[in-house]
C-alpha positions in Angstrom: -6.7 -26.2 -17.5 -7.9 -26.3 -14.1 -8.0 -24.0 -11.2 -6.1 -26.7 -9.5 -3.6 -27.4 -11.9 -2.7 -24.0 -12.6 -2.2 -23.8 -8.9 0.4 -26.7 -8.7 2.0 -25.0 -11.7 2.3 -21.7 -9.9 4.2 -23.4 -6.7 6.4 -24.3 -9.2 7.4 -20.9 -10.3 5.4 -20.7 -13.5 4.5 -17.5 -13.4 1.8 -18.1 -16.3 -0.3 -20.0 -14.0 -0.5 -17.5 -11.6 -1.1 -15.0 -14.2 -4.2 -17.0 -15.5 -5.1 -18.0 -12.4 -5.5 -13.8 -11.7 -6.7 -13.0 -15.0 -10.1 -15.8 -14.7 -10.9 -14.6 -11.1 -10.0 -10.8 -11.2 -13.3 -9.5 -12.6 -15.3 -11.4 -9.5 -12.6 -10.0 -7.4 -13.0 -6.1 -8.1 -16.6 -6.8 -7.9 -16.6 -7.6 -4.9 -14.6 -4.7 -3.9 -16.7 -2.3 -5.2 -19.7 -4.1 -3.5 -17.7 -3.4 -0.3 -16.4 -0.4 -0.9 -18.7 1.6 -3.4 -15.8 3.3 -4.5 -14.2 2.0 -7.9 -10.7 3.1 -7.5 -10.3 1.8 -3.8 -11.7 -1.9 -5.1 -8.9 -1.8 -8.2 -6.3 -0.9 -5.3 -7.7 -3.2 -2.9 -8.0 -6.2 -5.5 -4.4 -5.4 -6.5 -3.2 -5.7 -2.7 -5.3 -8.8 -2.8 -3.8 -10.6 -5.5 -0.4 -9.5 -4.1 -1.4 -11.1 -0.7 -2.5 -14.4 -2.5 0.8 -14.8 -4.8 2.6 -14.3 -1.4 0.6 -17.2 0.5 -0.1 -19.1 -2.4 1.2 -22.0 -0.6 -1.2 -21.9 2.2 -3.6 -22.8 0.0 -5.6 -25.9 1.3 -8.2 -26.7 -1.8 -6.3 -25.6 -4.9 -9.5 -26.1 -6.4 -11.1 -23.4 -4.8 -8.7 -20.7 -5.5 -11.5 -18.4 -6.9 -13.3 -18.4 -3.2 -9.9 -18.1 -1.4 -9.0 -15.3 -3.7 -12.2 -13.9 -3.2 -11.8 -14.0 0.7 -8.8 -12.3 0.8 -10.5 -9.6 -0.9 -12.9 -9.2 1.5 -10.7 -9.2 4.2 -8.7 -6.1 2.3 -11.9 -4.4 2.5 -12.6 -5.4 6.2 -9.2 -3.8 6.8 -9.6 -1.1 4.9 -13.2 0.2 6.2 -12.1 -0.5 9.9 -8.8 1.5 9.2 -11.4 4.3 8.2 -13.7 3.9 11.3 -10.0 4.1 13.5 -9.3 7.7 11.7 -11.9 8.6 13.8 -9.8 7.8 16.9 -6.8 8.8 18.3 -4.3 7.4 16.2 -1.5 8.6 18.2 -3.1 7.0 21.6 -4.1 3.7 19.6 -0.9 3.0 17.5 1.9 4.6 20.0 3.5 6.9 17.4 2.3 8.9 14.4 4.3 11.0 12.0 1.8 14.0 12.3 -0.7 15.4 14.1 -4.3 13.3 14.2 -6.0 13.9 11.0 -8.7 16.3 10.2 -10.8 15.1 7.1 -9.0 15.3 3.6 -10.1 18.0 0.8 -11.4 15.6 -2.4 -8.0 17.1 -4.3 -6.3 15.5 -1.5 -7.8 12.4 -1.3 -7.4 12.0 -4.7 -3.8 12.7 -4.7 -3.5 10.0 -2.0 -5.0 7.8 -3.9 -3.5 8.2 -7.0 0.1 7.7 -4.8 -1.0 4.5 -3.5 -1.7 3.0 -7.0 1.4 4.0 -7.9 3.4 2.4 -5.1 1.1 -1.0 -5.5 2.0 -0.9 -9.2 5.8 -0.3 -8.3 5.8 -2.9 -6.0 4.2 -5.5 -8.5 7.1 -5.4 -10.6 9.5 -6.4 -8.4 11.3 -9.0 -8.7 9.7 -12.4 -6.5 11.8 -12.4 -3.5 11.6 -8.5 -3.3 7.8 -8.6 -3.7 7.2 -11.1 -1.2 9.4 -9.5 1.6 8.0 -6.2 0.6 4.5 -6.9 0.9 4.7 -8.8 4.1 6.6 -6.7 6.0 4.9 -3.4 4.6 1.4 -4.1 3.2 0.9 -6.8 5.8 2.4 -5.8 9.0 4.5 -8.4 9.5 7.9 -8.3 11.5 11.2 -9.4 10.3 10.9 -12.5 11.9 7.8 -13.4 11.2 8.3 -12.7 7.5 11.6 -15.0 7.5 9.3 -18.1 8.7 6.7 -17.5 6.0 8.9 -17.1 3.3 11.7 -20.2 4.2 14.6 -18.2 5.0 16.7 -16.4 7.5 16.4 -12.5 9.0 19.2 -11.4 7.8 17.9 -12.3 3.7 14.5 -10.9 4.9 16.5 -7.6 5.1 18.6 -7.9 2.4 15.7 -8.2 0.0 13.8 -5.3 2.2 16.7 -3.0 1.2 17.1 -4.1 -2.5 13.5 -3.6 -2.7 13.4 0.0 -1.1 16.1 1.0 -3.4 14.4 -0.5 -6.7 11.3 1.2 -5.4 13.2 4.9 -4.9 14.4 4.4 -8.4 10.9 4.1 -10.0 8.6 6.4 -7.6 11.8 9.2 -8.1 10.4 9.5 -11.4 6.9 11.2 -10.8 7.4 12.2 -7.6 10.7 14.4 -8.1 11.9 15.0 -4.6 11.8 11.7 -3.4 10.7 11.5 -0.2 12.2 7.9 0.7 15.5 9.1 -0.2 18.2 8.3 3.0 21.6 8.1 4.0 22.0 4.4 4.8 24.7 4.4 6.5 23.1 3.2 9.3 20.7 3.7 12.2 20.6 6.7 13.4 21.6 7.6 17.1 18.6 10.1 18.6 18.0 11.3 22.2 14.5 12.5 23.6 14.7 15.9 23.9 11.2 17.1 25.1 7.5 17.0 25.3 4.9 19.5 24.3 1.3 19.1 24.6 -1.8 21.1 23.3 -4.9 20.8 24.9 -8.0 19.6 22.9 -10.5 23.0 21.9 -13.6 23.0 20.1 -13.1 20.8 17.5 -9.3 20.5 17.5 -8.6 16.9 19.6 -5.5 17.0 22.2 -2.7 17.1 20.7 1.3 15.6 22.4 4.3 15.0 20.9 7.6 13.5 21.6 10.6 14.9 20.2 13.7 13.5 19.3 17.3 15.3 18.3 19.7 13.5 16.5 22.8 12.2 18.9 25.7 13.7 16.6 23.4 16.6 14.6 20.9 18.9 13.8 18.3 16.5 12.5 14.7 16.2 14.6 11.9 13.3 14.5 8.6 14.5 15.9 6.2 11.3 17.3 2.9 12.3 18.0 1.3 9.8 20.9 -1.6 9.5 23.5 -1.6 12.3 26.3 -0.7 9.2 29.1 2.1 8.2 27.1 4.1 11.6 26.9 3.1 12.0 30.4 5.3 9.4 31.6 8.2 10.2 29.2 7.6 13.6 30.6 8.3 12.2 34.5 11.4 10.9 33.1 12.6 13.5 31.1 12.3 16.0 35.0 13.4 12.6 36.9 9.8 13.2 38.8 9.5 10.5 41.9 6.4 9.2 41.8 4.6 7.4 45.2 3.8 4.5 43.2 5.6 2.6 40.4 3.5 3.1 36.9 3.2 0.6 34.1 6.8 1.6 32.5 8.4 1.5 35.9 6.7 -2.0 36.8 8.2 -2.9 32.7 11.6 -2.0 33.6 11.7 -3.3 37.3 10.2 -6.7 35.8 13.2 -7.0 33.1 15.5 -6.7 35.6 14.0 -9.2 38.2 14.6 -11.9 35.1 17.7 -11.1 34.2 17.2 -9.3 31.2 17.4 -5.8 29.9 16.9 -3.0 27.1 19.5 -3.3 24.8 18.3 -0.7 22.3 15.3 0.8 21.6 14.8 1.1 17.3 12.6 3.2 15.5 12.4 0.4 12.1 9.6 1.9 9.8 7.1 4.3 9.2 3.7 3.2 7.4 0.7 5.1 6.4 1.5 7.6 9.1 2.4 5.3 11.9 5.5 4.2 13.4 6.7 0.6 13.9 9.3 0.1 16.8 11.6 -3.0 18.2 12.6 -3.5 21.4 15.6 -5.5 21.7 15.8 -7.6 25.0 18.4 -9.3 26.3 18.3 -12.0 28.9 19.9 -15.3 30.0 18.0 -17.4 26.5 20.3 -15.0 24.4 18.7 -11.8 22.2 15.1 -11.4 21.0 13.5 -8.6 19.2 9.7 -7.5 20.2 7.4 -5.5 18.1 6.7 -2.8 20.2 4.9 0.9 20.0 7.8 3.7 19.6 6.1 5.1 23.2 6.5 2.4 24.8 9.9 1.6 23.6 11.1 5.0 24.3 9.7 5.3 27.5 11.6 2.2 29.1 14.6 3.2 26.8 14.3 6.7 29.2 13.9 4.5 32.5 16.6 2.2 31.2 19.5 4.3 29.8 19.3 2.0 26.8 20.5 3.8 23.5 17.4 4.9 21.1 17.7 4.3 16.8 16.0 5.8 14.1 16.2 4.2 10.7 17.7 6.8 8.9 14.4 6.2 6.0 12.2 6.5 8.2 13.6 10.0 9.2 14.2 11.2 6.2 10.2 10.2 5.5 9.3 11.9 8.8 11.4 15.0 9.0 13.2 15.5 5.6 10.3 16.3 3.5 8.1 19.7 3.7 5.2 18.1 5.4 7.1 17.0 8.0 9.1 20.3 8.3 5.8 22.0 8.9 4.3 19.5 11.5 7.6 19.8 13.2 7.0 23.8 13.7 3.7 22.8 14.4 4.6 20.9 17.1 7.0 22.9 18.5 4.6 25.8 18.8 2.3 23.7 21.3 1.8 26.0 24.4 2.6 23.0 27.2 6.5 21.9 27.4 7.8 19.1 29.6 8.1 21.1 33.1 4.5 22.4 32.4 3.2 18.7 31.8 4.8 17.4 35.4 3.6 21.1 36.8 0.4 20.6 36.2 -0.2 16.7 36.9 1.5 17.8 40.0 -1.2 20.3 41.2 -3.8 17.8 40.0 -2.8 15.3 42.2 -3.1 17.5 45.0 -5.8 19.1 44.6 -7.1 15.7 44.5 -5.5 14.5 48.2 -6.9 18.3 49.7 -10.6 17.2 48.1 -9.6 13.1 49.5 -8.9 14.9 53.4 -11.7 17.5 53.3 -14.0 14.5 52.6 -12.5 12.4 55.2 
């Protein structure tokens, strides 16, 4: 049979098709992985997110004919993805994404990488075996990046089954990784979001070859619980202002943000921490305004700083805490981070001094 008719089989459900479709192309596939890659356990894991990708979008298949190219193309693109993500590390991830569960990496020992590794074939594996629905919502939202709404339109139904399956999913995935991994780390209350306040800032300044480092922490409304987000130095600088209610003689960017909401009628309604992948924090902003409710995709820094400007309450999904904060990693970059020399008054102090000593230089020169 056909590439093309094993492809109208497939939209049908016959899961077969899709099976034989995978099994003709998949050795082209990880070839071209490894080409890209050079590394043969990255091109098995990145084929694997590939196929997953493809039985997911299956539909937006134009030339069923050509499903061997397409497949072939989303491979690549994994691999595009992947080797930029790499060149990134090399960044500030805190600065770039908005919100990081730990401090920006230094490289990996090969036992570590390994370990990584391994994880990550583990979760892909888990995650084939869910069931359809679960797989779909699961990769989209997770592997892909997608939001809740966007992931309702793709697969045909409404936000509120998008979340359903997300949660069915997590648990089936809990279930299986508990297994190997013995202390599972995505284990959670869930009996809701979870109510957080910002609490402070610390900062510590780059040296040698140790980049700057500032996080904002969070402390759970009605407990003991903390969530440390690691962000660009500009960023905590302005949650700083807000946290010491420092006037400024202009309006910044999150000032402007708030000031514009209100001028059209709308406002903050909460400010939600929703899930924390490979390290970084997603965030949603949800807006009301005269049209009715909308959620954004937002960074967590911005979304806590208007939440600061705005009074607006601030949610943690109580996963992605206990992912953050609950294991011993995340124990030991929150001592980490609360051992940074520069706190919140220090911040203000010394952007304060700054900017004067920039307006005595500005009149000497005058």
């Amino acid at each position: 049979m056909d590439d093309a008719a094993l492809v109208r089989r497939a939209r049908a459900g016959d899961k077969e098709a899709f099976a034989v479709l995978v099994a003709r192309h998949r050795p082209m596939l990880v070839a071209l992985c490894r080409r890209r890659l050079g590394d043969p356990g990255l091109a098995e894991d990145a084929a694997q997110e590939a196929v997953l990708q493809a039985m997911v979008g299956l539909d937006r298949l134009e030339r069923p004919e050509r499903f061997g190219a397409w497949l072939g193309g989303i491979g690549l693109n994994v691999c595009r993805r992947w080797r930029r993500d790499q060149v990134r590390e090399e960044w500030s991830l805190a600065a770039l994404t908005g919100g990081r569960a730990a401090p920006d990496p230094v490289p990996a020992s090969p036992a570590e990488a390994a370990e990584a590794a391994e994880a990550a074939r583990r979760v892909r594996r888990a995650v084939g075996r869910l069931p359809a629905g679960q797989r779909a919502a699961v990769v989209l939202f997770y592997l892909v990046g997608m939001a809740h709404r966007e992931v309702a339109a793709a697969l045909g139904i409404g936000v509120g089954a998008v979340k359903t399956r997300l949660h069915k999913g997590r648990a089936a995935l809990r279930e299986e990784l508990a297994a190997w991994e013995g202390a599972d780390e995505m284990t959670a209350t869930t009996t809701g979001p979870v109510a957080m306040r910002v609490t402070e800032v610390r900062h510590q300044a780059a040296e040698g070859e140790q980049p700057e480092k500032t996080v904002i922490l969070l402390t759970e409304e009605a407990g003991e619980r903390r969530l440390g987000i690691w962000v660009g130095g500009f960023e905590g600088l302005q949650i700083a202002f807000a946290l010491e209610g420092t006037e400024l003689p202009r309006p910044m960017a999150y000032q402007f943000m708030s000031s514009l909401l209100e001028a059209t009628g709308g406002r903050l309604a909460e400010a939600r921490v929703t899930r924390l992948d490979d390290g970084t924090f997603y965030g949603v902003a949800v807006v009301e305004g005269p049209s009715g409710s909308r959620e954004l995709d937002a960074r967590p820094s911005d979304i806590l700083n208007l939440a600061l400007l705005t009074g607006a309450p601030i949610h943690v999904d109580p996963e992605v805490l206990a992912q953050a904060s609950g294991s011993e990693k995340g124990a030991r970059f929150l001592a980490e981070a609360t051992a940074y020399p520069d706190d919140t008054a220090a911040l203000v102090a010394e952007f304060q001094a700054e900017m004067e000593r920039t307006r005595a230089e500005f009149e000497r020169r005058r």
